[in-house]
C-alpha positions as CSV (number, residue, x, y, z in Angstrom):
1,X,12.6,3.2,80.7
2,X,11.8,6.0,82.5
3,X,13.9,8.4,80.1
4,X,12.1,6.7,77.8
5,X,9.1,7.6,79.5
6,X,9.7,11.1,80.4
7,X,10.9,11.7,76.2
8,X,7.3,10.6,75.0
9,X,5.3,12.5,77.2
10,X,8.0,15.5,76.5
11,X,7.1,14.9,72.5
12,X,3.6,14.3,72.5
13,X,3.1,17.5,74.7
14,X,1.9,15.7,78.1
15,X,3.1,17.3,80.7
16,X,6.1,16.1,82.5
17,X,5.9,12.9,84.3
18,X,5.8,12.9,88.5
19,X,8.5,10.6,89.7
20,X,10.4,9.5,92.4
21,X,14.1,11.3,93.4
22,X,16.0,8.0,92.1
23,X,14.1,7.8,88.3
24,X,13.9,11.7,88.2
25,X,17.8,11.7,89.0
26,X,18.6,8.7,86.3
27,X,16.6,10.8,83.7
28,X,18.4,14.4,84.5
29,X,21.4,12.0,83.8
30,X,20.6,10.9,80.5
31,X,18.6,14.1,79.2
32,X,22.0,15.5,80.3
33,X,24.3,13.3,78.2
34,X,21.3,12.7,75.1
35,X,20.0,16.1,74.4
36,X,16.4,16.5,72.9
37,X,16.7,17.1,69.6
38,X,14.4,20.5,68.3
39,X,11.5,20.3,66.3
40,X,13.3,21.0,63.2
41,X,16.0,18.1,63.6
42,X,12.9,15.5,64.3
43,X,10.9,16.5,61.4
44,X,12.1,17.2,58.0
45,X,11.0,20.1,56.1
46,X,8.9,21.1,53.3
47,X,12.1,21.7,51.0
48,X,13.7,18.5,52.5
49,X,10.8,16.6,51.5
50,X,10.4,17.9,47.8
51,X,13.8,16.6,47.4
52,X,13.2,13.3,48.5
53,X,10.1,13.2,46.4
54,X,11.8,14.6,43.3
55,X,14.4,12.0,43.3
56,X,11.5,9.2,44.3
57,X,10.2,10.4,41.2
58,X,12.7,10.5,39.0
59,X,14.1,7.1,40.0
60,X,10.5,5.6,39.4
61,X,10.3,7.3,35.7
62,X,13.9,5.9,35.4
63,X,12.7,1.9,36.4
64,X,9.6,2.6,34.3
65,X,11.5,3.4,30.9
66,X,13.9,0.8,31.6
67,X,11.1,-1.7,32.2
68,X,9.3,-0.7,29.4
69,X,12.5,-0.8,27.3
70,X,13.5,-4.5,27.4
71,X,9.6,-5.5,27.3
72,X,9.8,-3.5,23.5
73,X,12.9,-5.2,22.8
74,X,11.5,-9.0,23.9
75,X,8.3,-8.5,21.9
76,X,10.0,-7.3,19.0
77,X,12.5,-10.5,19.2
78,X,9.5,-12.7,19.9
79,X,7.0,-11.2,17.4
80,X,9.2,-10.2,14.2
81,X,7.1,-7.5,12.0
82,X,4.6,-9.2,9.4
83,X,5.1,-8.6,5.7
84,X,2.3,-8.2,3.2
85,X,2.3,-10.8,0.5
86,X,-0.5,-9.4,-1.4
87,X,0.2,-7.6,-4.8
């Protein structure tokens, strides 16, 4: 908990948290075995993010034709084109 703690305040730009020698000690431990990861590993990127959105997008526009595909296909099998009797 007190890693836990100490990695918040570390993130959100706190200031370092005043404990005692035993938590201080346990958290040197773990910061020593789970290194912080840097700004760029916790946030993605612009061009990471455009990705993500392009392929959101594409998969949406995908669904969307599909969807609108087999609606066509039930209304034409439900509603069969009208024919003109009048000569």
């Amino acid at each position: 908990m007190a890693a836990t703690l100490y990695e918040q305040r570390y993130r959100m730009d706190w200031g370092i948290p005043n404990f005692s020698p035993p938590p201080m000690a346990a958290v040197q431990d773990y910061r020593a075995q789970v290194p912080t990861p840097s700004y760029y590993q916790q946030y993605p990127q612009q061009t990471d993010l455009t990705g993500h959105f392009q392929r959101q997008t594409m998969r949406l526009l995908e669904h969307q034709n599909h969807l609108q595909d087999i609606w066509s296909q039930d209304y034409q099998a439900h509603h069969p084109p009208q024919q003109d009797d009048s000569d």
